[in-house]
Backbone as a ProteinNet text record, in pm:
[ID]
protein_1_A
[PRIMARY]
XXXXXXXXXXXXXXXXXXXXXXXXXXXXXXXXXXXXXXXXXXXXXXXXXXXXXXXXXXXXXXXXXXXXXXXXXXXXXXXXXXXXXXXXXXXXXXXXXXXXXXXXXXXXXXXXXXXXXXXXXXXXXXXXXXXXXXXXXXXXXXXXXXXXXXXXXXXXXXXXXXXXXXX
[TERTIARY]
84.2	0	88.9	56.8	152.8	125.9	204.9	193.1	252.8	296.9	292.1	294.5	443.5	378	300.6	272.9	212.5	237.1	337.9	391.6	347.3	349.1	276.9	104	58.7	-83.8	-148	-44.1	-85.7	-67.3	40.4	42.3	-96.8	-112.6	-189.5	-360.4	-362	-464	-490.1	-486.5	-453.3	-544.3	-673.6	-803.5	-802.6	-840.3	-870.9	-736.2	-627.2	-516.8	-537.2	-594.7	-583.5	-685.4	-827.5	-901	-912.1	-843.4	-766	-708.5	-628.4	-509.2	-569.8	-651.1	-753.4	-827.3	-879.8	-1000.7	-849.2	-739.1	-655.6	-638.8	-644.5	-595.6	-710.5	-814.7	-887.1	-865.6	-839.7	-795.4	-685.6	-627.9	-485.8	-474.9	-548.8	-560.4	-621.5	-584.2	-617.4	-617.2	-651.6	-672.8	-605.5	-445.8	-395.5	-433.4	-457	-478.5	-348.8	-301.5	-142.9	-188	-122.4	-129.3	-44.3	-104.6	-22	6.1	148.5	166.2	69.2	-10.1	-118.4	-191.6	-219	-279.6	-380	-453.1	-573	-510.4	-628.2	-562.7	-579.4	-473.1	-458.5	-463.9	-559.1	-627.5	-602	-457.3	-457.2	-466.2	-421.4	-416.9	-299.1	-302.2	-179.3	-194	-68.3	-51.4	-29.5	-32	62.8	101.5	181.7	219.9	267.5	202	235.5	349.6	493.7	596.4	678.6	724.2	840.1	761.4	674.3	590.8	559.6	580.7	513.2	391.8	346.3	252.2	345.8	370.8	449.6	374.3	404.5	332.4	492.2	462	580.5	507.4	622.8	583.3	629.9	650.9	703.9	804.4	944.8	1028	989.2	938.3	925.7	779.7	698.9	590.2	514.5	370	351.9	320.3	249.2	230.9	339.3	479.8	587.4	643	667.5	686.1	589.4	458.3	364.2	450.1	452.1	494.5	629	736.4	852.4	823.2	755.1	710.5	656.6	563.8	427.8	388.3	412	392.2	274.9	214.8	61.1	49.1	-90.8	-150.3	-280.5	-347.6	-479.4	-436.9	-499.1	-478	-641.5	-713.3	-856.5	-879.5	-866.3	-880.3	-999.9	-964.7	-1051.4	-1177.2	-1285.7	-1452.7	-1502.2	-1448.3	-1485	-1569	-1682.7	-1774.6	-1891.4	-1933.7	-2083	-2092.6	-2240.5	-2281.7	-2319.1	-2258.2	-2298.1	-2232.7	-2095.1	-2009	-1988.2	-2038.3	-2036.3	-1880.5	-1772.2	-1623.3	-1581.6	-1707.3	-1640.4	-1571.8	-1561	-1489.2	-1372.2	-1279.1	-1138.7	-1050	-982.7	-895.7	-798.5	-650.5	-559.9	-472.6	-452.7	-379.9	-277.2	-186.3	-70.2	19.8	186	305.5	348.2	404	499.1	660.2	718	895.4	919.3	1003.6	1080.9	1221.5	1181.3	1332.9	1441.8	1591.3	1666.5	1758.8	1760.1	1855.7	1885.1	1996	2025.9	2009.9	2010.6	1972.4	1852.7	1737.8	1612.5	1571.9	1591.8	1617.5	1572.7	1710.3	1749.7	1668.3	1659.8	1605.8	1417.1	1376	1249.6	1214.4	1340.1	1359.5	1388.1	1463.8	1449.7	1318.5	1223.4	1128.4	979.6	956.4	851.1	880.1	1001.1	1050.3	962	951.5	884.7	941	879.4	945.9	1034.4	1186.7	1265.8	1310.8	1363.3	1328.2	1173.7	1256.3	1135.3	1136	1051.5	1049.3	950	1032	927.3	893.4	779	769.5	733.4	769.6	712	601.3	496.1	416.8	398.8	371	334.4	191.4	155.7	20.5	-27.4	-167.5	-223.9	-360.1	-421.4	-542.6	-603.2	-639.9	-732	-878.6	-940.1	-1069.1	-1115.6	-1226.3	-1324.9	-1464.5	-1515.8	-1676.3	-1769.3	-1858.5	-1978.6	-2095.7	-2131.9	-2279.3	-2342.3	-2442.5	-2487.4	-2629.7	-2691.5	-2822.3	-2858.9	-2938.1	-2969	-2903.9	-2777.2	-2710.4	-2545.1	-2491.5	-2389.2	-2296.3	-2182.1	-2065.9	-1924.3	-1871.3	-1790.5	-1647.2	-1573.6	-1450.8	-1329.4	-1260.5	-1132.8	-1063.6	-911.5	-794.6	-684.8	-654.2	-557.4	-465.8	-304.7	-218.5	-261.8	-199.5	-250.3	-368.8	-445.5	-613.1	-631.7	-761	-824.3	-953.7	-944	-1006.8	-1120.6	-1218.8	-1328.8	-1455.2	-1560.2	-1652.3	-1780.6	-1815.3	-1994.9	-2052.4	-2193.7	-2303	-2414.3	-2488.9	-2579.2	-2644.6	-2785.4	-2930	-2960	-3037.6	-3063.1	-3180	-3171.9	-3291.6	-3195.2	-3274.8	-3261.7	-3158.1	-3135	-3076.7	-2966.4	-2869.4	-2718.2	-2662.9	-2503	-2429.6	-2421.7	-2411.9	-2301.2	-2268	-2173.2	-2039.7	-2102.8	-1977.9	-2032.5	-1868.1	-1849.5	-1767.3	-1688.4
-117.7	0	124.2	214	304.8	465.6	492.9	601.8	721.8	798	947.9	1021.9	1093.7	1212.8	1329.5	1359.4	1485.9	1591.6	1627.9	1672.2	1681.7	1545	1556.1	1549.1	1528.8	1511.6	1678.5	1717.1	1839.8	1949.7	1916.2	1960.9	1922.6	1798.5	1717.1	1821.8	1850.1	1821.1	1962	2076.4	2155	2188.4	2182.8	2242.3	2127.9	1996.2	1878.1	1861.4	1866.1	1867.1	1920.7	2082.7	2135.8	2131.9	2113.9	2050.1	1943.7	1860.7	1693.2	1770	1839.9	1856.7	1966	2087.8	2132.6	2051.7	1948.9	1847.1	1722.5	1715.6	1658.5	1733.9	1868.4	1991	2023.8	1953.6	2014.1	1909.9	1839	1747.6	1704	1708.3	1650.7	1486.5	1443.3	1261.3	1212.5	1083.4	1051.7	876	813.6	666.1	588.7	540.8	465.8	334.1	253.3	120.5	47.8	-72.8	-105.9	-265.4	-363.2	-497.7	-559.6	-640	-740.1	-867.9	-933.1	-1024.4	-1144.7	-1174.6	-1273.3	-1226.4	-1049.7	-1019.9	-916.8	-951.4	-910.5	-730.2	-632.1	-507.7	-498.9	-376.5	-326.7	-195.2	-105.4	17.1	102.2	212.6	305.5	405.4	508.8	670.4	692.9	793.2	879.2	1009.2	1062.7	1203.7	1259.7	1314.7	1324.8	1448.6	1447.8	1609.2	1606.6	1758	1814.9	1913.5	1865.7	1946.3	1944.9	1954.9	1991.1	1892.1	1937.7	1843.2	1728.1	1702.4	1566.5	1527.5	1396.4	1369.2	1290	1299.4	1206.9	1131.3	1022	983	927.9	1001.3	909.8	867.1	809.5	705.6	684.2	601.1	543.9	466.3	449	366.9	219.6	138.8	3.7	-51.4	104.9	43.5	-55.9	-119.3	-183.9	-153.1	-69.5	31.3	65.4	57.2	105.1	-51.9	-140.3	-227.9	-301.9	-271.1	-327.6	-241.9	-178.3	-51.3	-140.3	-137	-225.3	-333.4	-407.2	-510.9	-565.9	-454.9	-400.4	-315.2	-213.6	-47.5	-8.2	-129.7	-12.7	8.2	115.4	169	235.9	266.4	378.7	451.5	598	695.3	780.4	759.1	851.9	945.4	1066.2	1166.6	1122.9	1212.2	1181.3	1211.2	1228.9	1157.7	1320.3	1346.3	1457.5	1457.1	1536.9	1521.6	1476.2	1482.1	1359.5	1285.2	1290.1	1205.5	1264.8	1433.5	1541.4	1488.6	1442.2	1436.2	1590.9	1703.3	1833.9	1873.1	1780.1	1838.8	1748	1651.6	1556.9	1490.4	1342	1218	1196.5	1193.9	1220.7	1077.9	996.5	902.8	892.9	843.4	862.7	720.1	666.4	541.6	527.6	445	432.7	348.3	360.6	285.3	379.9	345	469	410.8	464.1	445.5	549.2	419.5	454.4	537.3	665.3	759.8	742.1	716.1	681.2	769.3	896.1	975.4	1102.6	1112.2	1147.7	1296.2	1363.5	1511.9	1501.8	1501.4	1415.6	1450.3	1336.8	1339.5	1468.3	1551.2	1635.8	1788.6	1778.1	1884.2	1882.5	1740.8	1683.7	1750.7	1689.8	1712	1878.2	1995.5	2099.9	2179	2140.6	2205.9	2146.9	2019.7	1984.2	1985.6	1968.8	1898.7	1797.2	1654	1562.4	1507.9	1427.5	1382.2	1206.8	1229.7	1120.3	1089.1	913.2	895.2	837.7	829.8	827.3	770.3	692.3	633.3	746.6	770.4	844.5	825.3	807.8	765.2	840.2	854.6	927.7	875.4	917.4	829.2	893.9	748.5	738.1	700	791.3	773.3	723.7	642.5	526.4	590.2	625.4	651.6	799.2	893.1	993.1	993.8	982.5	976.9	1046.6	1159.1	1238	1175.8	1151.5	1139	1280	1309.8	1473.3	1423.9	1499.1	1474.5	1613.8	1606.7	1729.8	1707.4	1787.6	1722	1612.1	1550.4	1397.3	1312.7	1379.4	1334.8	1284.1	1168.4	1155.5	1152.2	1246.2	1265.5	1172.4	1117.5	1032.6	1086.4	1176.1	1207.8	1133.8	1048.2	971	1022.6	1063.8	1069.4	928.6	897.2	753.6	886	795.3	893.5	854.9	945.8	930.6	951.3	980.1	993.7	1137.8	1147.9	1309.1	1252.7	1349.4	1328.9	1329.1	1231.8	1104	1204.1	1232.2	1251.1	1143	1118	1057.2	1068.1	1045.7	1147.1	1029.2	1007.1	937.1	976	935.8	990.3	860.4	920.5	837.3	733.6	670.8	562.8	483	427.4	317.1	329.1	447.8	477.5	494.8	420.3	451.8	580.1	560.7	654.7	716.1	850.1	934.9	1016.6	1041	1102.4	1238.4	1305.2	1480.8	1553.2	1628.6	1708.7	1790.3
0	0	0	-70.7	-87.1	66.4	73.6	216.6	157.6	240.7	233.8	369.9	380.4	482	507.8	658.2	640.3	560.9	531.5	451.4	303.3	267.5	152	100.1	179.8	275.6	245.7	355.8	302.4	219.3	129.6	-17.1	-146.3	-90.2	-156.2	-103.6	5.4	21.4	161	105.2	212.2	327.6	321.6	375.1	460.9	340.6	453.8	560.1	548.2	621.4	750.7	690.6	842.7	897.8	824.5	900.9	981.7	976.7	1018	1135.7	1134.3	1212.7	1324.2	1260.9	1378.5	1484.5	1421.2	1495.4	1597.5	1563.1	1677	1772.7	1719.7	1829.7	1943.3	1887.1	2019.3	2156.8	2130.7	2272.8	2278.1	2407.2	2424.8	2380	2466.4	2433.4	2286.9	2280.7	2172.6	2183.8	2091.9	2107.2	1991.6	1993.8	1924	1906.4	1745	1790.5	1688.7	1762	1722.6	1723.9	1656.8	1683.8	1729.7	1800.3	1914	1846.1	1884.9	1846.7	1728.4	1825.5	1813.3	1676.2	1613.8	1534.4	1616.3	1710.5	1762.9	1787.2	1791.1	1776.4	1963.3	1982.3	2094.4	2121.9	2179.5	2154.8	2307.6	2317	2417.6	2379.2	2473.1	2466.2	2404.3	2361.2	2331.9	2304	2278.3	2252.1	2109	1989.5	1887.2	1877.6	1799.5	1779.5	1633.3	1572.3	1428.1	1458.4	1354.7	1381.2	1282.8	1172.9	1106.4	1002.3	944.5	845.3	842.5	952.8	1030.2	1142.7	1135.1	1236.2	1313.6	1433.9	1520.5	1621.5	1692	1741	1895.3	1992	2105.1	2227	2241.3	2368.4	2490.6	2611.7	2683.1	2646.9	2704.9	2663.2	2706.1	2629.3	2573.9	2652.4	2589.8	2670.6	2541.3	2626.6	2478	2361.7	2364.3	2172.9	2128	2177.7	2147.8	2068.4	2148.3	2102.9	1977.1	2013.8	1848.4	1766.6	1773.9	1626.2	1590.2	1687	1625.3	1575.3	1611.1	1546	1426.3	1456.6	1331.3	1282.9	1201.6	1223.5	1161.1	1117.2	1132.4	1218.6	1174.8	1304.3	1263.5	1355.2	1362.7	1423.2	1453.7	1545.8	1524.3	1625.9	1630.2	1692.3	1680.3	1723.2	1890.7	1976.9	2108.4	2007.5	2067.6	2027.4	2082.5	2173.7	2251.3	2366	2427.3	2501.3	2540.9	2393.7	2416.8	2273.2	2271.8	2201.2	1996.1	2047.5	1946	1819.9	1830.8	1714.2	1698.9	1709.3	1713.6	1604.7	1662.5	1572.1	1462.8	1447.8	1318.5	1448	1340	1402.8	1265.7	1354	1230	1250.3	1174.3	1255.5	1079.4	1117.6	1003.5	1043.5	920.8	975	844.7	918.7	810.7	864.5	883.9	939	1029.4	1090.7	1202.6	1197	1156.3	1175	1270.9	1323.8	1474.7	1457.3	1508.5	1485.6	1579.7	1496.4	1553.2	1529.5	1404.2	1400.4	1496.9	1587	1652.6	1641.9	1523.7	1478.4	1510	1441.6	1449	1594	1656.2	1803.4	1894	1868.6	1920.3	1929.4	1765.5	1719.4	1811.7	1799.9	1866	1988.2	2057.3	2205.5	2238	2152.5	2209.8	2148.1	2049.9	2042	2104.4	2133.6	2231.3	2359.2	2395.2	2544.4	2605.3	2529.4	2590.8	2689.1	2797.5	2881.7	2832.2	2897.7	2865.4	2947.2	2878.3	2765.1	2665.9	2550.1	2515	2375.1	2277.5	2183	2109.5	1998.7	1841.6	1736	1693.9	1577.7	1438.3	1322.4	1203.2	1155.3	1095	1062.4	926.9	854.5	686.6	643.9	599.8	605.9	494.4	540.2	421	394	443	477.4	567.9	528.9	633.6	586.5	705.8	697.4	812	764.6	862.9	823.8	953.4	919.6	1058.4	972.7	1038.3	976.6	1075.2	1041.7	971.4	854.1	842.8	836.4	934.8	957	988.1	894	893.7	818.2	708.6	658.4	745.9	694	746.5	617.3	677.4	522	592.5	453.4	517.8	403.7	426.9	350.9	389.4	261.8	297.7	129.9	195.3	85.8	152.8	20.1	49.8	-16.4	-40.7	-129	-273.1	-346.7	-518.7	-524.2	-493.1	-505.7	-465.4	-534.5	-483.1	-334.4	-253	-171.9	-233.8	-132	-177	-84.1	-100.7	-14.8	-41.8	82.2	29.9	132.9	67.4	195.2	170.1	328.2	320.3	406.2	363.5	464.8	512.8	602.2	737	707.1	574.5	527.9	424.1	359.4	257.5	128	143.3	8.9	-24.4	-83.3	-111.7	-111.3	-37.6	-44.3	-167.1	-193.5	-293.3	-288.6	-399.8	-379	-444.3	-368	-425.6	-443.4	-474.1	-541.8	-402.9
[MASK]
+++++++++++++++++++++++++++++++++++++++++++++++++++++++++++++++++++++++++++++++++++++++++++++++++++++++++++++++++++++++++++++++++++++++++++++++++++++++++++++++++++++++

């Protein structure tokens, strides 16, 4: 499957980008899902951060989402849900691979502009997939860009009748 960074994400794709990237910003937490050995997925919190044309995603040193990723680097990442039951900010989630940064510049540069707490494991992430779903009205819109593609919208009402796509 082919990926892509933020970076190019949002060259590709500027509005939805920062719309994506607004709707992470409203909550600190967030809900990574990573696979475990066995296959079966494994679904915690996390933090991410947008920084030097990237989505990053860090961790605990060798906690377990740290270790799925070495293992396995897909991933999901879903924006928190928020407060109730409104959907009110769109439901956003972006999935792809995460490579584990090991370059010591990299690193560094990381560490004096977030100051996360260390140590600490980081990951880049390559993205496969963004998808927002809102509600408008009684309609539910479901927008996904893979890379190479133009972002996808489709809209469906709340009965019998097939999705479609709109412009």
């Amino acid at each position: 499957m082919t990926s892509t960074s933020w970076a190019a994400f949002q060259s590709a794709e500027p509005d939805f980008a920062a719309t994506v990237q607004a709707r992470f910003g409203l909550y600190r937490h967030h809900v990574l899902a990573t696979l475990r050995k066995d296959g079966s997925p494994r679904v915690t919190g996390l933090e991410v951060d947008f920084r030097f044309g990237e989505l990053w995603l860090g961790m605990m040193p060798n906690s377990r989402k740290a270790l799925d990723l070495r293992r396995d680097p897909r991933f999901a990442v879903q924006a928190n849900p928020g407060p109730d039951e409104t959907m009110a900010d769109a439901d956003v989630r972006v999935s792809g691979r995460a490579v584990e940064v090991s370059d010591p510049d990299v690193l560094a540069r990381f560490i004096e502009e977030a100051k996360p707490p260390e140590p600490f494991h980081l990951f880049r992430t390559e993205l496969t997939e963004v998808v927002r779903t809102a509600l408008d009205g009684e309609e539910l819109i479901v927008q996904a860009w893979r890379p190479g593609r133009p972002l996808r919208t489709l809209r469906r009402g709340n009965d019998d009748s097939p999705p479609y796509a709109t412009a």
